[in-house]
VEXDREN-2710 file (C-alpha; in Angstrom, 1 decimal):
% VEXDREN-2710
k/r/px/py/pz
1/UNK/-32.7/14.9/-33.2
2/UNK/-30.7/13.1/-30.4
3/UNK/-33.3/14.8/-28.0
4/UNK/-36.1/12.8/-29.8
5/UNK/-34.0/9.7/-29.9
6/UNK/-33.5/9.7/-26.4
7/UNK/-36.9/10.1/-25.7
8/UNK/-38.2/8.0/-28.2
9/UNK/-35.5/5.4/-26.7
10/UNK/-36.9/6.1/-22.8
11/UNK/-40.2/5.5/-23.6
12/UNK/-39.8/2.2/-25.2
13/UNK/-37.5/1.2/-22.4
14/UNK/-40.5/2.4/-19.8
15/UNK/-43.3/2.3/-21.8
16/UNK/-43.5/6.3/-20.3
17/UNK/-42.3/9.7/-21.3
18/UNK/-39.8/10.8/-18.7
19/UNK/-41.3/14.6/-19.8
20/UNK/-44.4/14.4/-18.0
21/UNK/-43.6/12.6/-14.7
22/UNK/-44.4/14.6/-11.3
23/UNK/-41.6/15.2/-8.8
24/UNK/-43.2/15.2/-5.4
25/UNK/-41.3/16.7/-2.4
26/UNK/-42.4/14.1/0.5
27/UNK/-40.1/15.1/3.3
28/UNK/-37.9/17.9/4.3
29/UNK/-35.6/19.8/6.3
30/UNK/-32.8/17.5/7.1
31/UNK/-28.8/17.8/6.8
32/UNK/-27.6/15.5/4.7
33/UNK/-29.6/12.6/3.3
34/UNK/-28.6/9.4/2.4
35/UNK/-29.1/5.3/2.3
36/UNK/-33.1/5.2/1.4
37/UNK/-34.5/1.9/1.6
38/UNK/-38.1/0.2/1.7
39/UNK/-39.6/-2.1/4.1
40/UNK/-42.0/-4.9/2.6
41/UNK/-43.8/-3.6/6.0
42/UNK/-44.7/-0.4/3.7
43/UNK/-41.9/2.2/5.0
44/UNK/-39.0/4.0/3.8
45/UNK/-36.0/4.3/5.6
46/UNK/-33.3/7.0/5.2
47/UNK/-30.5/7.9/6.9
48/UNK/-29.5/11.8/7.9
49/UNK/-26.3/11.1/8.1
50/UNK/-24.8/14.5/9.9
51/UNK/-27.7/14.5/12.3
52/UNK/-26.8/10.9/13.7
53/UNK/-30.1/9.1/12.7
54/UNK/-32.1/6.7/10.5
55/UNK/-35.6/8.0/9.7
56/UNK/-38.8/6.0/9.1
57/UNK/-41.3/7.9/6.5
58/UNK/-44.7/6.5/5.9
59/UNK/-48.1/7.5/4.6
60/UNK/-48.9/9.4/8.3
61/UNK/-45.2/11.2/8.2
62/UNK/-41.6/11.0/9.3
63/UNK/-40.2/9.6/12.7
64/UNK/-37.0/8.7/14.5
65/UNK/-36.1/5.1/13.9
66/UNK/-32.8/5.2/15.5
67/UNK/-31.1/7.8/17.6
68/UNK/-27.3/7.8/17.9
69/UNK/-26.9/6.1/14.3
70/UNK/-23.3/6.1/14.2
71/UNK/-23.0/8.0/11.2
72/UNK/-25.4/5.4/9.4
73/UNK/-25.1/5.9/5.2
74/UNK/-26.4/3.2/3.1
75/UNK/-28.9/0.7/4.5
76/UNK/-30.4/-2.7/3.0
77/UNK/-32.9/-5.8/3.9
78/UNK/-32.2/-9.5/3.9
79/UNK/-34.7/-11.6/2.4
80/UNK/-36.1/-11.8/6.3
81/UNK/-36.6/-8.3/7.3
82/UNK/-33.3/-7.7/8.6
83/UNK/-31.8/-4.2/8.1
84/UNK/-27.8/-3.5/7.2
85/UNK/-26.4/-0.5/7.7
86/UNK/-23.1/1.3/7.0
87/UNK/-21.8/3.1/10.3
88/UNK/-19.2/5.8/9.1
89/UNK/-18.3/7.0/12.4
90/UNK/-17.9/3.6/13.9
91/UNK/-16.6/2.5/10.7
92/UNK/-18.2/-0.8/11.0
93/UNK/-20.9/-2.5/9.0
94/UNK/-24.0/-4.1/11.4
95/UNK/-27.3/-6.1/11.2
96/UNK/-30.3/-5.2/12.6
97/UNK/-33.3/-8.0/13.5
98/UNK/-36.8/-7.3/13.9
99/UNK/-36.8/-7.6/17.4
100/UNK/-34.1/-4.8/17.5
101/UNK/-31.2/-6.5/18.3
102/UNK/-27.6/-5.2/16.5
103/UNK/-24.6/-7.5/15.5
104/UNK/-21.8/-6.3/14.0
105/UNK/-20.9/-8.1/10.8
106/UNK/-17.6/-6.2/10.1
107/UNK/-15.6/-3.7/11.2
108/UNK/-11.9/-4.7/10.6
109/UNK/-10.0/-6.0/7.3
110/UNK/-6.4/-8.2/7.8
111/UNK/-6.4/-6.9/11.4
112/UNK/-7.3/-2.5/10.3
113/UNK/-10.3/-1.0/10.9
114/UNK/-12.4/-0.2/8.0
115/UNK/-12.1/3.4/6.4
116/UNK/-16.2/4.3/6.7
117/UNK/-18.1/1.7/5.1
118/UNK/-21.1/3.7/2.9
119/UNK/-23.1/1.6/1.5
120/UNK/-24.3/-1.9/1.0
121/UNK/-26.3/-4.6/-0.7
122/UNK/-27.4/-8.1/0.1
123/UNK/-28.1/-11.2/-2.5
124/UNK/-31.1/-12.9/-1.9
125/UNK/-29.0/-16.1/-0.7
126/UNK/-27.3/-14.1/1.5
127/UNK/-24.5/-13.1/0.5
128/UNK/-23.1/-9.1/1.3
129/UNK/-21.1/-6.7/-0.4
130/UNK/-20.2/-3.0/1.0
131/UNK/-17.8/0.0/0.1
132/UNK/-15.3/1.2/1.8
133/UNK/-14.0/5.0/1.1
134/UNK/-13.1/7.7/2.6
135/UNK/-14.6/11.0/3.2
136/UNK/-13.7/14.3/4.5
137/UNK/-12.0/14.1/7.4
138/UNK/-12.3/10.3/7.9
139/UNK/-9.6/10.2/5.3
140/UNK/-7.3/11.6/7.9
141/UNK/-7.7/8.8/10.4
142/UNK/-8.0/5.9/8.2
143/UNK/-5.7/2.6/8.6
144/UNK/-5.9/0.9/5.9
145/UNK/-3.9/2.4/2.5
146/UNK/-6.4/1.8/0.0
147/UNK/-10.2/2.6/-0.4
148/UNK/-12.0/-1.1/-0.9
149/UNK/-14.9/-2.9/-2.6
150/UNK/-15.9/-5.9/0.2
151/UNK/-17.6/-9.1/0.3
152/UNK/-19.4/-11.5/3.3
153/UNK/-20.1/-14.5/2.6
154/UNK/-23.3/-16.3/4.8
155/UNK/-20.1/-18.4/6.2
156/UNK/-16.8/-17.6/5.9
157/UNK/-14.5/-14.2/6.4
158/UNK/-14.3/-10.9/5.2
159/UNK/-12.7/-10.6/1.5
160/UNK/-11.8/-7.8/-0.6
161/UNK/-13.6/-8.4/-4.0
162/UNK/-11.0/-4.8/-5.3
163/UNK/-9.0/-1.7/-4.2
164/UNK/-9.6/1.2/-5.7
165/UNK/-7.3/4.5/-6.2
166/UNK/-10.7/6.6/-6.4
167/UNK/-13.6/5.8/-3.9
168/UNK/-16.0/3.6/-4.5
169/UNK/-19.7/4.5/-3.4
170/UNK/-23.1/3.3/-4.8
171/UNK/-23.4/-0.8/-5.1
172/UNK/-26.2/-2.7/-6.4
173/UNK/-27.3/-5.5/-8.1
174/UNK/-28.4/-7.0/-12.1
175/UNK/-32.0/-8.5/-11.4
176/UNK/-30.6/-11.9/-11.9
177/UNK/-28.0/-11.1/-9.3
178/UNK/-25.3/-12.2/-11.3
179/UNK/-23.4/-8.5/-11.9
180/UNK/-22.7/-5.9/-9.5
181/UNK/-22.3/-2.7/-10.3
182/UNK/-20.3/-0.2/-8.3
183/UNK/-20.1/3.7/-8.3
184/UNK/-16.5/5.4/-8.1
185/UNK/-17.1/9.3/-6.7
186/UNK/-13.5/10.4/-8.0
187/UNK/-13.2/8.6/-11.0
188/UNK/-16.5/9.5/-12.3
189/UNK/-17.2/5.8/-13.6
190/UNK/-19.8/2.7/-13.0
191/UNK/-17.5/-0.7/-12.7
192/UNK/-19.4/-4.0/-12.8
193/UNK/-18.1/-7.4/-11.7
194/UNK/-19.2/-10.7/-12.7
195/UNK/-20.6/-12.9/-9.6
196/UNK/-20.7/-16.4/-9.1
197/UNK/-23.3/-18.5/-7.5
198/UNK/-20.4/-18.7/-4.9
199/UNK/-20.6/-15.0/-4.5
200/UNK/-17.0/-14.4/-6.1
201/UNK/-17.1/-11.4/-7.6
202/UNK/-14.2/-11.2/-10.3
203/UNK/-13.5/-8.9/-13.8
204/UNK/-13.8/-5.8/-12.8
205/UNK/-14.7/-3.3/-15.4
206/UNK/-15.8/-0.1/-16.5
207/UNK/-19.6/0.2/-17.8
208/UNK/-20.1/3.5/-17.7
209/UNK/-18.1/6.7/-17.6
210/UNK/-18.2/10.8/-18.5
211/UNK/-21.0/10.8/-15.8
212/UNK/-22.6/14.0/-15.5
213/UNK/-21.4/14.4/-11.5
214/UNK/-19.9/12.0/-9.2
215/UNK/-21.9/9.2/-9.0
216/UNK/-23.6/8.3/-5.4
217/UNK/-26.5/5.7/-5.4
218/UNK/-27.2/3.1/-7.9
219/UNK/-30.2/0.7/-8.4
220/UNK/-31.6/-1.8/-10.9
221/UNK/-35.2/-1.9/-12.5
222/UNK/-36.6/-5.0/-13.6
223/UNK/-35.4/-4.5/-17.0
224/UNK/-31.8/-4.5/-15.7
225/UNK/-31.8/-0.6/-16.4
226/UNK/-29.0/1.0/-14.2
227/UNK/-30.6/4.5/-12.4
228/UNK/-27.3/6.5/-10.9
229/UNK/-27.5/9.5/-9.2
230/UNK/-25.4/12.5/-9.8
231/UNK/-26.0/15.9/-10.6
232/UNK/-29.6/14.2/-12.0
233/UNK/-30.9/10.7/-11.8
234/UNK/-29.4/9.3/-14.7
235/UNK/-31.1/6.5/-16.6
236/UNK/-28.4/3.9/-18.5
237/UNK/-29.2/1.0/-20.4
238/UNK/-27.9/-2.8/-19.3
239/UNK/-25.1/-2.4/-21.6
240/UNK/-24.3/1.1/-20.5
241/UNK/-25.9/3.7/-23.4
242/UNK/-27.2/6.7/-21.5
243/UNK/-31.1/7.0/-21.7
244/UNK/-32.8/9.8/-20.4
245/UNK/-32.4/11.8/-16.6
246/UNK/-34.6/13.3/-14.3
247/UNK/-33.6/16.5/-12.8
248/UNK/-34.3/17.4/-9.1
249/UNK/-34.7/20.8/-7.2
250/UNK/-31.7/19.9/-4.8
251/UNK/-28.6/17.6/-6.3
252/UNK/-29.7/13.7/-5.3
253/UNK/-27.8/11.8/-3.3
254/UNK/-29.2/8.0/-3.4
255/UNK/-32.6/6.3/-4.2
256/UNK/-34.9/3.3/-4.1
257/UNK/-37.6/1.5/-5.5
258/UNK/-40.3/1.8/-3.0
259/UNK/-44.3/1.2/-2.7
260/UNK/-46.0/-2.4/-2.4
261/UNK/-45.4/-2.4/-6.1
262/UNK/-41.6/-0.8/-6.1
263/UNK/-42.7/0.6/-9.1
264/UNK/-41.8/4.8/-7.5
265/UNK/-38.2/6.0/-7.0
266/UNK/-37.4/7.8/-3.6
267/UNK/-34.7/10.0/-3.9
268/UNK/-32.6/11.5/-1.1
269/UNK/-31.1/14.8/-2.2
270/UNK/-29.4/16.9/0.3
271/UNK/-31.9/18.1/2.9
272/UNK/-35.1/16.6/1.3
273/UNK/-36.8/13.3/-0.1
274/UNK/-38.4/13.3/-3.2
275/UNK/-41.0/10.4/-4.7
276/UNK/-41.5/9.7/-8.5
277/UNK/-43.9/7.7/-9.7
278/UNK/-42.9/5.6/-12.6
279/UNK/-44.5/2.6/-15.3
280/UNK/-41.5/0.0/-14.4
281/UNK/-40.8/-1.5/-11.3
282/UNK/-37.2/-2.0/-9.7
283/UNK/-35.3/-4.8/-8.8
284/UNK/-35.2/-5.6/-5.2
285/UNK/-33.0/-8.7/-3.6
286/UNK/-35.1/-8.8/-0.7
END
């Protein structure tokens, strides 16, 4: 019975039966991936994080974007085209034009460099919010004591919207902007914060928890459905109720909303990317 609820419950959420959608391997033979994104100019980027580069996939194939990434993890657009990107190795978040040229945005916190910022959203007026863990052996070098949740306002200086005892990954946005949700690896949790139209983020609580896997990537659909991945894409409602998963061949990583119509999930998992074509369309801030 709870196996026809949840379906029953998917498909009037999606208007689609999660059963019958096609997994479609578009990319392969990477290290680690990580950080998709989609261009309005009709590309995905993706980072291979091990391998030191940003990739560019489009209907003709895969190509270099940038060499010598700096570890890049999560990336993001601005509402003009610009590209952010978390640098673990440089441990600095930067902004890319579309002439090419990179600023750096942050890279220290009370006078401490960041841990290894991961990954990163941006408000359509602007405003920015990254995390900050820890993994592997940057938790050896790190200066600061705690791992961190992070926000930039268009003007003004760093802040720290929380810390965390377990590290914070995945970040996204509601549709209307107005909650962000965060991923906690360790912990095994979703928080969400409320956001002002100052970009204060304040209230910190947990959504959703007992998530089947560590939580990495998180997006919106226009519905305000949370998609995490874990051991599966998991599917939750606005309110947090578990709805239905996909499963993939390799253990996904991140994802996007992609095509002109952002209406197909791209899905990094380990060495691969994988496409989904779906009857909803996400939520972009861009």
């Amino acid at each position: 019975m709870r196996t026809v609820f949840l379906l029953a419950l998917a498909v009037a959420c999606f208007g689609q039966d999660f059963s019958t959608l096609a997994i479609e391997k578009v990319a392969g033979g990477f290290t680690f991936t990580e950080g998709p994104v989609w261009s309005r100019d009709s590309y995905l980027l993706f980072s291979d994080v091990p391998e030191n580069k940003i990739w560019r996939l489009t209907s003709e194939g895969k190509s270099a974007y940038r060499e010598a990434s700096n570890g890049a993890n999560g990336n993001t657009f601005d509402t003009q085209g610009r590209l952010y990107s978390c640098e673990s190795r440089s441990r600095r978040v930067t902004r890319t034009d579309k002439k090419g040229a990179i600023e750096v945005l942050a890279d220290k916190f009370e006078g401490k460099r960041l841990n290894a910022p991961n990954d990163i959203v941006v408000r359509k007026d602007g405003h920015v919010y990254f995390t900050d863990p820890a993994f592997g052996a940057q938790a050896d070098s790190r200066e600061l004591d705690f791992y961190g949740i992070y926000h930039l306002p268009p003007k003004g200086p760093l802040e720290l919207v929380a810390k965390t005892t377990g590290r914070p990954n995945g970040i996204a946005f509601s549709p209307n902007g107005r909650l962000l949700y965060v991923a906690d690896s360790d912990e095994r949790i979703i928080r969400v914060f409320d956001v002002a139209a100052n970009g204060k983020a304040t209230n910190g609580r947990t959504l959703i928890s007992q998530i089947d896997g560590p939580p990495d990537g998180i997006r919106t659909d226009e519905k305000g459905n949370i998609w995490v991945t874990c051991n599966n894409v998991a599917v939750y409602t606005p309110d947090g109720k578990f709805l239905n998963k996909i499963d993939f061949p390799e253990t996904p990583r991140n994802l996007t909303f992609g095509d002109n119509d952002f209406s197909t999930i791209y899905v990094t998992a380990l060495k691969s990317v994988y496409r989904v074509r779906l009857d909803i369309k996400g939520s972009v801030q861009y």
